[in-house]
N, CA, C and O atoms as a MOPAC input file, in Angstrom:
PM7 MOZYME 1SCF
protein

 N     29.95000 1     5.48600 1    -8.39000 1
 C     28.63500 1     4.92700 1    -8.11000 1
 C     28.69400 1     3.40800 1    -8.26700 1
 O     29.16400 1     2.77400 1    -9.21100 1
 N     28.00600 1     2.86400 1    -6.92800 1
 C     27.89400 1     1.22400 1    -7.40500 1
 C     25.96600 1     0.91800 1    -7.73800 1
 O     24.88300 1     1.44600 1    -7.48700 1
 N     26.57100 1    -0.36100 1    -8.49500 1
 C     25.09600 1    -0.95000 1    -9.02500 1
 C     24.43500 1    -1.74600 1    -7.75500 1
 O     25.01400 1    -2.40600 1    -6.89200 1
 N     23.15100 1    -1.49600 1    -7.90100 1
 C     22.10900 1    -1.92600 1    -6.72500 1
 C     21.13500 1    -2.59800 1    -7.11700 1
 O     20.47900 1    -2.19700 1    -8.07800 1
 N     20.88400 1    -3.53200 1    -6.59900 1
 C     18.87000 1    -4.32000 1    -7.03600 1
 C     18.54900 1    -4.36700 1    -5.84900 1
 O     19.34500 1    -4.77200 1    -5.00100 1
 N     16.85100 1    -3.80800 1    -5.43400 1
 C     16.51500 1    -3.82000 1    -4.56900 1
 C     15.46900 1    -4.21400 1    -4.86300 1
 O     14.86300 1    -3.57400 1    -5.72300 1
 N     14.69200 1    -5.68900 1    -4.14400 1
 C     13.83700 1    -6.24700 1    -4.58000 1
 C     12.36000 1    -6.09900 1    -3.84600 1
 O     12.67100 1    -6.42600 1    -2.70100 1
 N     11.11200 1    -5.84100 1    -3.80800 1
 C     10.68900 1    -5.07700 1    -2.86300 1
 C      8.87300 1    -5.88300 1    -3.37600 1
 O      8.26100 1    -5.88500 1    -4.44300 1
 N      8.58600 1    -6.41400 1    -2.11900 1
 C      7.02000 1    -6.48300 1    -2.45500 1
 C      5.41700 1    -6.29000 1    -1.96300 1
 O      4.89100 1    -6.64600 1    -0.90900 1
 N      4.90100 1    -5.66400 1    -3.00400 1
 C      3.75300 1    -4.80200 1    -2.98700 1
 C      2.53900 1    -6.11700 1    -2.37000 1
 O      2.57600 1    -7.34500 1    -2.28900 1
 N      1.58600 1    -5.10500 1    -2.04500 1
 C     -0.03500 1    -5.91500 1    -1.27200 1
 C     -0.27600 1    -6.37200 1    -2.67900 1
 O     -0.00600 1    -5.91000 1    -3.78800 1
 N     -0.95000 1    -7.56800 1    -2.18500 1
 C     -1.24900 1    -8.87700 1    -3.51500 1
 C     -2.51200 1    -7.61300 1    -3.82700 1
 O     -2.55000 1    -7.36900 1    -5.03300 1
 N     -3.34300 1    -6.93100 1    -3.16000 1
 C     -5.03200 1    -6.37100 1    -4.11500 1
 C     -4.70200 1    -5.08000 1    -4.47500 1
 O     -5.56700 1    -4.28200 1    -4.83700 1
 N     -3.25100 1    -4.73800 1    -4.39200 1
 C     -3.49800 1    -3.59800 1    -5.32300 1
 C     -3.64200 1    -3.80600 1    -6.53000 1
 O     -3.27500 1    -4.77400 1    -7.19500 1
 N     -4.39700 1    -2.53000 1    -6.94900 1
 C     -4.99700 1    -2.42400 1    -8.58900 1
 C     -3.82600 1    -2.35300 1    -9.29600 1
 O     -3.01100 1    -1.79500 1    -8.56100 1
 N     -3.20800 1    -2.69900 1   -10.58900 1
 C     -2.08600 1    -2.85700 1   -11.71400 1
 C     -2.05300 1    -1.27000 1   -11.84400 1
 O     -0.99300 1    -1.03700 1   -12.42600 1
 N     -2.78400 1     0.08500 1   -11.55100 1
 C     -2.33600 1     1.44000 1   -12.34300 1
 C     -1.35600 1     1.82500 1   -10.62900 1
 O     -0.21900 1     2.29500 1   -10.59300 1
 N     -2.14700 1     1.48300 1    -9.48600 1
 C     -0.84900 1     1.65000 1    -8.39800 1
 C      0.57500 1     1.05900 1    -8.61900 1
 O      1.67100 1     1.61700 1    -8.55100 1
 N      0.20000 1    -0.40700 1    -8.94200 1
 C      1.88300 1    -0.59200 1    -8.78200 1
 C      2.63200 1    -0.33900 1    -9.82900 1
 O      3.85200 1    -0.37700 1    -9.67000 1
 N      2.14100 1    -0.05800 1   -10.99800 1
 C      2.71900 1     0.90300 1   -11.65200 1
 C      3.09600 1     2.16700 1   -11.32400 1
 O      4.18600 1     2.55900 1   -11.74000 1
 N      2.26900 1     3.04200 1   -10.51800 1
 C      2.71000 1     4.32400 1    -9.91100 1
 C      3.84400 1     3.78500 1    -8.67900 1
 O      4.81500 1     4.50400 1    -8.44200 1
 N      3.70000 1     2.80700 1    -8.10900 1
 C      5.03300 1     2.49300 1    -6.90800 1
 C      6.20100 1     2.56800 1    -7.52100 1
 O      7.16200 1     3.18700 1    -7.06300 1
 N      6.19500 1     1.88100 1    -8.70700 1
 C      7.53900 1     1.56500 1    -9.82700 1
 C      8.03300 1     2.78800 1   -10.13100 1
 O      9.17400 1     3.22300 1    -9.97800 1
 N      6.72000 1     3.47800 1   -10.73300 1
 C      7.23300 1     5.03500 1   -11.01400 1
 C      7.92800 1     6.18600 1    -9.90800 1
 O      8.69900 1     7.06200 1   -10.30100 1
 N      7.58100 1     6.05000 1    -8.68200 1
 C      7.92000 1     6.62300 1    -8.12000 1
 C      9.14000 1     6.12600 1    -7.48400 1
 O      9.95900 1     7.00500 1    -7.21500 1
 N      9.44600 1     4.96000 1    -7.18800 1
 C     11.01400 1     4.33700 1    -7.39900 1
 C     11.60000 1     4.78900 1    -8.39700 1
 O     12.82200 1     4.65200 1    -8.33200 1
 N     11.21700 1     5.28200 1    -9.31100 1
 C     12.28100 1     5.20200 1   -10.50900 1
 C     12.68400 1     6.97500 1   -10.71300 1
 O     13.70500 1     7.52200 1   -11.13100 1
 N     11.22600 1     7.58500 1   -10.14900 1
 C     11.85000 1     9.05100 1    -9.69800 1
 C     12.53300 1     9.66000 1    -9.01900 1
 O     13.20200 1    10.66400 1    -9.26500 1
 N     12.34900 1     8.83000 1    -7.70600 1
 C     13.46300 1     8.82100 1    -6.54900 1
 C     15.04900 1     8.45700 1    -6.96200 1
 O     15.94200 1     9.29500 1    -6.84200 1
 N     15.16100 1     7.81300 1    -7.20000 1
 C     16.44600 1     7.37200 1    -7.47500 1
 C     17.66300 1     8.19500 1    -9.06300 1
 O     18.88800 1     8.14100 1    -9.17700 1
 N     16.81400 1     8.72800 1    -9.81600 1
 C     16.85200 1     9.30900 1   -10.90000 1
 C     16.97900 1    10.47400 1   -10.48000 1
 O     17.79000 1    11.24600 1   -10.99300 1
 N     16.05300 1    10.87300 1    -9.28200 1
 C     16.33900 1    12.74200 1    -8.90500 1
 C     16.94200 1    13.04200 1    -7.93800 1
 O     17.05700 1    14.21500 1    -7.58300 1
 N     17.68200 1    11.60500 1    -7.02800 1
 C     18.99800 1    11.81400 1    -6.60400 1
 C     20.36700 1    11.42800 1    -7.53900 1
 O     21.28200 1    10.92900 1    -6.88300 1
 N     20.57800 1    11.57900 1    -8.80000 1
 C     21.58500 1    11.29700 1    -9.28800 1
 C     22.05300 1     9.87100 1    -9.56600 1
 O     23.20700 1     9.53100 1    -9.82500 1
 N     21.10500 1     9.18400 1    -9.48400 1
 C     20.95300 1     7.45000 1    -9.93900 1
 C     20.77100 1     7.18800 1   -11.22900 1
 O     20.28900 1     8.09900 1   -11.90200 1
 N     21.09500 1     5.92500 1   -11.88400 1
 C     20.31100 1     5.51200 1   -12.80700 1
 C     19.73900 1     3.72800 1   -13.09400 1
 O     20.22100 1     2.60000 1   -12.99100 1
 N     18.57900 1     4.29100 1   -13.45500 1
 C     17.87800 1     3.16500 1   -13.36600 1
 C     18.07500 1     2.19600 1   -14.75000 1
 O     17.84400 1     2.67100 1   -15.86200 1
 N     18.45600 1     1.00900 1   -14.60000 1
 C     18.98100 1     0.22300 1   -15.49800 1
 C     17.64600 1    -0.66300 1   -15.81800 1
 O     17.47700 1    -1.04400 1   -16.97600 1
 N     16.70200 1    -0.99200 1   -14.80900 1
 C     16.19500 1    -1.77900 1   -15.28700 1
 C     14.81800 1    -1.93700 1   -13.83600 1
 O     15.06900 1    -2.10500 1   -12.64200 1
 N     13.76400 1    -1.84100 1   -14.32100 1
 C     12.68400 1    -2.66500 1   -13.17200 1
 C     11.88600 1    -3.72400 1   -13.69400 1
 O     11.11400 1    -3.58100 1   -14.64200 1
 N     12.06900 1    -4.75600 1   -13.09100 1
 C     11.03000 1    -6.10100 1   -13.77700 1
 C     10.41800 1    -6.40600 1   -12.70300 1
 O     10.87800 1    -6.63100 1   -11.58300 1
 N      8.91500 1    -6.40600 1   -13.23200 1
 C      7.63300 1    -6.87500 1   -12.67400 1
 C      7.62900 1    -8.24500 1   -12.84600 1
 O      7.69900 1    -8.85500 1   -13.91300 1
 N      7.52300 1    -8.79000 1   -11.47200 1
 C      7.73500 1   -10.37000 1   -11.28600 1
 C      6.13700 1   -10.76800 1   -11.19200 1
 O      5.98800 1   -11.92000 1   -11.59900 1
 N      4.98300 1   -10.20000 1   -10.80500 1
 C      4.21900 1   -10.33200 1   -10.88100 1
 C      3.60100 1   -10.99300 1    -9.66100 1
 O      4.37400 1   -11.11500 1    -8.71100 1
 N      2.37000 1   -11.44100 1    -9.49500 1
 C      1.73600 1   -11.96300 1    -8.17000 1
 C      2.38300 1   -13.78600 1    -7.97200 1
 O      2.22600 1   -14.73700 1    -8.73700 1
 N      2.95200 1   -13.72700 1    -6.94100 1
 C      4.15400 1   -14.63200 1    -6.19100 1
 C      3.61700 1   -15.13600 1    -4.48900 1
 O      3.38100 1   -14.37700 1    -3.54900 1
 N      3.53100 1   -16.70600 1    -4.51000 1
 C      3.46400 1   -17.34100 1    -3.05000 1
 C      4.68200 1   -16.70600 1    -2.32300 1
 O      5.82200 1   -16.60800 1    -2.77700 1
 N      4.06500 1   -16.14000 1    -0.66000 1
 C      5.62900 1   -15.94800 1    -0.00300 1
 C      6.11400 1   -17.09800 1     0.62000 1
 O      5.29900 1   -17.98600 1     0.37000 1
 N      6.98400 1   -17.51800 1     1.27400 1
 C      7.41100 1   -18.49300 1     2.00300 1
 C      6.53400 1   -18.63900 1     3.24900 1
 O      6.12000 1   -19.69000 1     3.73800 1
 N      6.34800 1   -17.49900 1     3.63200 1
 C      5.49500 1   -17.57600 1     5.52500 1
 C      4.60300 1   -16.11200 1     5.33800 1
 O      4.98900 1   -15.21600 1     4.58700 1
 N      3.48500 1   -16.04000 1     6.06400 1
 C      2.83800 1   -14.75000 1     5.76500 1
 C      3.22900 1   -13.53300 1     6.35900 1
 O      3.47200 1   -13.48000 1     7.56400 1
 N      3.33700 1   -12.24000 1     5.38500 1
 C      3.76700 1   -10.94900 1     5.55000 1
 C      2.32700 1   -10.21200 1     6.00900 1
 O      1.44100 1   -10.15200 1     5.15700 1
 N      2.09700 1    -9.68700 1     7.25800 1
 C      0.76600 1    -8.42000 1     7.28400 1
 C     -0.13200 1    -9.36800 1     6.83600 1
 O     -0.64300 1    -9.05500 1     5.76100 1
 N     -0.62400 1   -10.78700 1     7.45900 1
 C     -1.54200 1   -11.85400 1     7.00800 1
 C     -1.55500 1   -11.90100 1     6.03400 1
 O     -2.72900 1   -11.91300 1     5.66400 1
 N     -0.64400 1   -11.95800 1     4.93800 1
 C     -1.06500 1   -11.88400 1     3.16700 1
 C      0.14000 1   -13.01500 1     2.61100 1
 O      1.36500 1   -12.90700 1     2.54600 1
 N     -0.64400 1   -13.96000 1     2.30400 1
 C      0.50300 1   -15.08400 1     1.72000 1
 C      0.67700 1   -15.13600 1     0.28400 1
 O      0.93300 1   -16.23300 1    -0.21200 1
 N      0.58100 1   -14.14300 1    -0.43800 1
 C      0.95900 1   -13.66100 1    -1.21800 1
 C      1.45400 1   -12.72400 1    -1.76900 1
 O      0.89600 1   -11.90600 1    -1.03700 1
 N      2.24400 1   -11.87600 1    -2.68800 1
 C      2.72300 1   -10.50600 1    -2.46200 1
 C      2.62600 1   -10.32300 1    -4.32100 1
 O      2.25300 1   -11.20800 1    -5.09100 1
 N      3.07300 1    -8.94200 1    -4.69700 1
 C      3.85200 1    -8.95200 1    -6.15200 1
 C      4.96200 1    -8.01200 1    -5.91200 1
 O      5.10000 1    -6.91700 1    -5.36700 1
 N      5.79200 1    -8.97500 1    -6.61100 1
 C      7.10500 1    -8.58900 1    -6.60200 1
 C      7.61100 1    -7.91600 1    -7.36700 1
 O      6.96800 1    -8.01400 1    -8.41200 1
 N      8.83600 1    -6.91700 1    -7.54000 1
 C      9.21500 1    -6.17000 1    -8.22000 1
 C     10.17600 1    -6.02300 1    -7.61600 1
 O     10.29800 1    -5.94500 1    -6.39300 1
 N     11.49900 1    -5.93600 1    -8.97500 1
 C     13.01700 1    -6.02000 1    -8.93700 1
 C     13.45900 1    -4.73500 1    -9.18800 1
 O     13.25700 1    -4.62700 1   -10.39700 1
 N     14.02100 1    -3.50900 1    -8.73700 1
 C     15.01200 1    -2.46400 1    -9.26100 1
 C     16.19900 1    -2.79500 1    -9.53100 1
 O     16.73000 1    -3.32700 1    -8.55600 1
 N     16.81900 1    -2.72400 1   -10.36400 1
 C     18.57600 1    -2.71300 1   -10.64300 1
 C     18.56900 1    -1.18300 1   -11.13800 1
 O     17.75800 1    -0.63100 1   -11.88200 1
 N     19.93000 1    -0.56000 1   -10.38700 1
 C     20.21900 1     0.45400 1   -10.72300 1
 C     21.63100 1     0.84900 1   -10.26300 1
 O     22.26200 1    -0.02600 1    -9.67000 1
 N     22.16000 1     1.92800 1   -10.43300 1
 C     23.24600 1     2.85300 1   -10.50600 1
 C     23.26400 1     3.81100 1    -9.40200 1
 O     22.27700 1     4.54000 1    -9.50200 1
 N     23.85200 1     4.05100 1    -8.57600 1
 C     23.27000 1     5.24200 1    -7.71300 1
 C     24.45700 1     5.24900 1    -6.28700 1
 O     24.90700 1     4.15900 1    -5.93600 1
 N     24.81600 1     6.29500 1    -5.67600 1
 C     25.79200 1     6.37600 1    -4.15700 1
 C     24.88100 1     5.77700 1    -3.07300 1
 O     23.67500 1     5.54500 1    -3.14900 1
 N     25.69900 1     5.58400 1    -2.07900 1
 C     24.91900 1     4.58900 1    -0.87100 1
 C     23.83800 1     5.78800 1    -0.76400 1
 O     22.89400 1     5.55900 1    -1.52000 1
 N     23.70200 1     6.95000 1    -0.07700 1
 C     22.89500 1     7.91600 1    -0.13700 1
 C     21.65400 1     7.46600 1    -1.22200 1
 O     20.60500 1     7.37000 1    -0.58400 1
 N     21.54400 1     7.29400 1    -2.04100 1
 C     20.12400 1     6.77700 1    -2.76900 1
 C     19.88300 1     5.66700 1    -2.09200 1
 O     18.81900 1     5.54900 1    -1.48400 1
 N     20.67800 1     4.83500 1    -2.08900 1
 C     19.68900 1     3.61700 1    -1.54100 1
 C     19.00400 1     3.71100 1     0.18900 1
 O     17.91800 1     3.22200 1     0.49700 1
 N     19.86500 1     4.39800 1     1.08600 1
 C     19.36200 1     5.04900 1     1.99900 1
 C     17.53200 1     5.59800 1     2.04600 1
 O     16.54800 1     5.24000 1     2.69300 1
 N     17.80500 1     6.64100 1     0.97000 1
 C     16.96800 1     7.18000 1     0.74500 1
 C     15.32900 1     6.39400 1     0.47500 1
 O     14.20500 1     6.60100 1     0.93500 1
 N     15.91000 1     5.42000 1    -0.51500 1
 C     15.04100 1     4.69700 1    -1.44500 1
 C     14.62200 1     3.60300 1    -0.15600 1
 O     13.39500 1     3.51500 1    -0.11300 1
 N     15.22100 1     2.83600 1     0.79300 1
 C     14.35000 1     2.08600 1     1.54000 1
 C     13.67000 1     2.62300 1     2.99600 1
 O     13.01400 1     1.95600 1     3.79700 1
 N     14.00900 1     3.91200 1     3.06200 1
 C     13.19100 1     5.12600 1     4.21300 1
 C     12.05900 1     5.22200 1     3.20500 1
 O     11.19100 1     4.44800 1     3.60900 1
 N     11.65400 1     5.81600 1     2.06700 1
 C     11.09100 1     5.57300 1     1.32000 1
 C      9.88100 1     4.27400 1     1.08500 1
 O      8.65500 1     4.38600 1     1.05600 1
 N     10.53000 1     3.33200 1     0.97100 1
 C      9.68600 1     2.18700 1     1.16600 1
 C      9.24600 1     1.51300 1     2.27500 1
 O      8.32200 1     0.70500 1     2.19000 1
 N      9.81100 1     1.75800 1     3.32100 1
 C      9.21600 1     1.77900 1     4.70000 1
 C      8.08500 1     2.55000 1     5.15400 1
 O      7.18100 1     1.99300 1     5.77700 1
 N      8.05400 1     3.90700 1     4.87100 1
 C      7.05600 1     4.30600 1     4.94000 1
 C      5.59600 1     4.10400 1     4.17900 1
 O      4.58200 1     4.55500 1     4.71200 1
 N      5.52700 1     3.34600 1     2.79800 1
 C      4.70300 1     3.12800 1     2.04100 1
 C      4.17000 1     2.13600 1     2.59200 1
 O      4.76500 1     1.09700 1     2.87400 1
 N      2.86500 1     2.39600 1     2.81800 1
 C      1.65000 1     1.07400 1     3.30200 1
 C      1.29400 1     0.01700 1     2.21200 1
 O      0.56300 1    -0.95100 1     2.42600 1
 N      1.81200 1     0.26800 1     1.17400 1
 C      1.45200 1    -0.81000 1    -0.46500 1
 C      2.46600 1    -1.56800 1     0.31100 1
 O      1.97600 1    -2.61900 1     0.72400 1
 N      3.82600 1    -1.39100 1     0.68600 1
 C      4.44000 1    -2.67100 1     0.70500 1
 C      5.51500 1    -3.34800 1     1.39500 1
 O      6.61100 1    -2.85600 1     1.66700 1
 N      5.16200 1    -4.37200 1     1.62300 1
 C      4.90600 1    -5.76800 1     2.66200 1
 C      6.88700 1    -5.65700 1     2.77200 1
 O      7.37500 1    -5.43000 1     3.87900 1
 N      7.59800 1    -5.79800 1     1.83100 1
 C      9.16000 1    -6.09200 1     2.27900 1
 C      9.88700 1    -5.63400 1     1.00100 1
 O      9.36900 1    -5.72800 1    -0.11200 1
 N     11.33300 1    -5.04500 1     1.26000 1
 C     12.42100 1    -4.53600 1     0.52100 1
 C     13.45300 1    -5.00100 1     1.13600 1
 O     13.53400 1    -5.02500 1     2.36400 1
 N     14.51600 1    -5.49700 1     0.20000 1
 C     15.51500 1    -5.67600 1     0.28600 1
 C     16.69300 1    -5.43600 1    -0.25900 1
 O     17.17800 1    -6.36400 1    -0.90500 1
 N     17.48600 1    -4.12700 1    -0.15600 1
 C     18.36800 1    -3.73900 1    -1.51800 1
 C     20.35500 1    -4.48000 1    -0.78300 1
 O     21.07000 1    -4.24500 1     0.19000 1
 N     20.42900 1    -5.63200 1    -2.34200 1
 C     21.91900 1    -5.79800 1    -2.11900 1
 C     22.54200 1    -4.98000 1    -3.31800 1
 O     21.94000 1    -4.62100 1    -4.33000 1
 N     24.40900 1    -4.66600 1    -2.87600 1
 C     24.66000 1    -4.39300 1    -3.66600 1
 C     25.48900 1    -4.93600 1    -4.78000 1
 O     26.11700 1    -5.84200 1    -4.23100 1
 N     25.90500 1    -4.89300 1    -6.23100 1
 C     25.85100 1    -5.96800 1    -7.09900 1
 C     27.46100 1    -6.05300 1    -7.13900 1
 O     28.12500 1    -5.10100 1    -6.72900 1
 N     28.06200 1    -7.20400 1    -7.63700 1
 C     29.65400 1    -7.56000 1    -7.98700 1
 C     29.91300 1    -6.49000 1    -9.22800 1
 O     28.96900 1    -5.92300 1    -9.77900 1
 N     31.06100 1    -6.31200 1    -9.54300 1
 C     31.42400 1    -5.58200 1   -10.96300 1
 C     30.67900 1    -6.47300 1   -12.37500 1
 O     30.07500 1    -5.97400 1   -13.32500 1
 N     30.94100 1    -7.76100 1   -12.13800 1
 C     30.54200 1    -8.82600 1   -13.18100 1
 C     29.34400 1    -9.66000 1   -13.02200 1
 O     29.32800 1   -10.77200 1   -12.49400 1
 N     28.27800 1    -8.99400 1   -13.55400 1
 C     26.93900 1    -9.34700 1   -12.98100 1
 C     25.78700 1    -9.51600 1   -14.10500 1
 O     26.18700 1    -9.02200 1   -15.15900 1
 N     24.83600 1    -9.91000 1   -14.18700 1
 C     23.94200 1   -10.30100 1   -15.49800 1
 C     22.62400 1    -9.96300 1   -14.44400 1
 O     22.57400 1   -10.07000 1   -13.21900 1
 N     21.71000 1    -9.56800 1   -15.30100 1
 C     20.52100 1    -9.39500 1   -14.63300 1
 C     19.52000 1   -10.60600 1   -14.45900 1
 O     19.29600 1   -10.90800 1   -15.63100 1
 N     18.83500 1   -11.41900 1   -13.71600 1
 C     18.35200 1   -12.13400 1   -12.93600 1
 C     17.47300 1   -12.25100 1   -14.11300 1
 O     17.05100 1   -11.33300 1   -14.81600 1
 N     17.23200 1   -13.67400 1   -14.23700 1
 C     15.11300 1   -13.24300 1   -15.11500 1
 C     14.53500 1   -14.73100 1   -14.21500 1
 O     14.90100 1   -15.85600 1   -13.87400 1
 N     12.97300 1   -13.44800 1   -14.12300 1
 C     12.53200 1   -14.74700 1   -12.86900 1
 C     12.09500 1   -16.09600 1   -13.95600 1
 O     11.89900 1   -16.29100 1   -15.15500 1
 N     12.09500 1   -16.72100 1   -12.86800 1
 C     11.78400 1   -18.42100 1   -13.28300 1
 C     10.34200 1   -18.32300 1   -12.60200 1
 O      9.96800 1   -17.83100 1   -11.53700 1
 N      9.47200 1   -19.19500 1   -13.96300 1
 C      8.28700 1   -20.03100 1   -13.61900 1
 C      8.40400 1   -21.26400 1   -13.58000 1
 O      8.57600 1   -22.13200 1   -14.43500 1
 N      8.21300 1   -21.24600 1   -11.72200 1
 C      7.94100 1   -23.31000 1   -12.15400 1
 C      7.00400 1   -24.10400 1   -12.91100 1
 O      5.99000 1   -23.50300 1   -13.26200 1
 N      7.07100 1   -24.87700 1   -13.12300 1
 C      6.00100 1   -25.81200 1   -14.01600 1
 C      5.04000 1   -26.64400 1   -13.06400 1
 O      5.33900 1   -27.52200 1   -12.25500 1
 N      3.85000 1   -26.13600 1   -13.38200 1
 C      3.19400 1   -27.11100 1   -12.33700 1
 C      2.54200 1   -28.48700 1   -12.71500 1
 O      1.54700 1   -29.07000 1   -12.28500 1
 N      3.41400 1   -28.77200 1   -13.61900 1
 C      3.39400 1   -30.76400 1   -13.62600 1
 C      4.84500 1   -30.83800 1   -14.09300 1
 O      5.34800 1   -29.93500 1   -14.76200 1
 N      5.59100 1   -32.07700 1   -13.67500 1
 C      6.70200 1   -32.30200 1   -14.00800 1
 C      7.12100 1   -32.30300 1   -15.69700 1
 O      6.49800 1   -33.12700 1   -16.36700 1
 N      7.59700 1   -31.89400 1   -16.04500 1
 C      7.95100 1   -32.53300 1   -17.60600 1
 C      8.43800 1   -33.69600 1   -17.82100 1
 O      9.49000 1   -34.14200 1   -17.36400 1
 N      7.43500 1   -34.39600 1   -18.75700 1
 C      7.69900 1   -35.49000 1   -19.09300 1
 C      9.17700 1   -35.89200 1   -19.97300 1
 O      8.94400 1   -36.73100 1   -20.84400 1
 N     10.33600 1   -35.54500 1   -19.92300 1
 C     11.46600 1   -35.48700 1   -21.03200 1
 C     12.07900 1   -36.73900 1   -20.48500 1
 O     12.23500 1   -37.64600 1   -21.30200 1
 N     12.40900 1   -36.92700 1   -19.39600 1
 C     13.20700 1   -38.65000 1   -19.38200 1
 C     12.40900 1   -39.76400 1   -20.20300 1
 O     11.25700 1   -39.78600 1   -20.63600 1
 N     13.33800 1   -40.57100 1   -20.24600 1
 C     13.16000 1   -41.44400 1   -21.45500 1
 C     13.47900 1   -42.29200 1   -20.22100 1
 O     14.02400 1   -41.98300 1   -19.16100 1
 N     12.88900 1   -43.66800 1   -20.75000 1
 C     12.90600 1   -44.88800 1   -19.91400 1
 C     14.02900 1   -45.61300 1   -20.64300 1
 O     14.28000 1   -45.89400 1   -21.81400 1
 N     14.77700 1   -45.85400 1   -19.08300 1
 C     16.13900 1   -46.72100 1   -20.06900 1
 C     15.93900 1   -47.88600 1   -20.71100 1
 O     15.00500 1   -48.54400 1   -20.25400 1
 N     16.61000 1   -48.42800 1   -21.77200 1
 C     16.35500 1   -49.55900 1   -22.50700 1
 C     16.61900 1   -51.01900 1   -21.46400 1
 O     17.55800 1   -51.07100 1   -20.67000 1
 N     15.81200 1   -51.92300 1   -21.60800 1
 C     15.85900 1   -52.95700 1   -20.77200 1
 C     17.29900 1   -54.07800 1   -21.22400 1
 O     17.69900 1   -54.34200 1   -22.35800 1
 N     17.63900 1   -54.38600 1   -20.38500 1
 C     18.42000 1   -55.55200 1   -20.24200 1
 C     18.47300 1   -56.25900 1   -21.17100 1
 O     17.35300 1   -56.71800 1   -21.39400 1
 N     19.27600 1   -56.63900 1   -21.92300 1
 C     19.01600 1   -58.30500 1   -22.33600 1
 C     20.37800 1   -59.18800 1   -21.87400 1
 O     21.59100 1   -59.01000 1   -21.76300 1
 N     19.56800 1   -60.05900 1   -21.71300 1
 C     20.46000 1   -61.11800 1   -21.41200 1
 C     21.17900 1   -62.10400 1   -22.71800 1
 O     20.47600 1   -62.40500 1   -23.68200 1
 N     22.55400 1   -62.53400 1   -22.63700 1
 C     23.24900 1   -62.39100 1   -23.34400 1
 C     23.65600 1   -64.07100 1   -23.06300 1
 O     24.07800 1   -64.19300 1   -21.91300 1
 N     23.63700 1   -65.28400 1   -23.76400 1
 C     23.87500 1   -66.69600 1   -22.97500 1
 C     24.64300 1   -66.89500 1   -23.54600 1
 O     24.92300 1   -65.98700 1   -24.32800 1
 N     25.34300 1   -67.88700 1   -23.59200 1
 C     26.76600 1   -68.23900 1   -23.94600 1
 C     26.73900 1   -69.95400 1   -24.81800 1
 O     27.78900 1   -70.46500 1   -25.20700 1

């Protein structure tokens, strides 16, 4: 079996007890074909780049898991058919791999540079 993350995202107005049930039912699928699920992180409500189904926003959610090409097959027929959500994408992972943690940008720069010390002039 190779390791898989398939990253996949849900309509920005669903209610939080659905996409919890989407997660869940990813995680049944893949588990009751002989998979295992290592890990799902809720990335939460995310700008897309260009709009999906008029919605310029989505929430995202990461699977990493364990499983034969046959699951992942399975798992994005699966998500194709689900009207919750907008796009999936499953790659599969290197042997030597660390799990992803999303980044929040900062929406003002951080102030941490320091202003360099000025000149002095030095006469002779």
């Amino acid at each position: 079996m190779h390791r898989y993350e398939t990253l996949f995202i849900l309509h920005p107005e669903l209610p939080e007890a659905q996409v919890r049930e989407t997660q869940e039912r990813v995680r049944r699928l893949i588990e009751g074909m002989g998979g295992t699920v290592m890990e799902i992180q809720d990335w939460g409500l995310r700008e897309l780049a260009y709009l999906i189904r008029k919605q310029g926003r989505g929430i995202y959610v990461l699977a990493i898991y364990s499983a034969r090409a046959e699951v992942v097959k399975e798992l994005e027929r699966t998500l194709k058919l689900a009207d919750e959500v907008l796009r999936y994408v499953s790659v599969r992972l290197p042997k030597a791999w660390k799990p992803p943690v999303p980044t929040v940008r900062p929406t003002t720069a951080p102030s941490d540079e320091q202003p360099e010390p000025a000149a002095t002039e030095q006469g002779s």
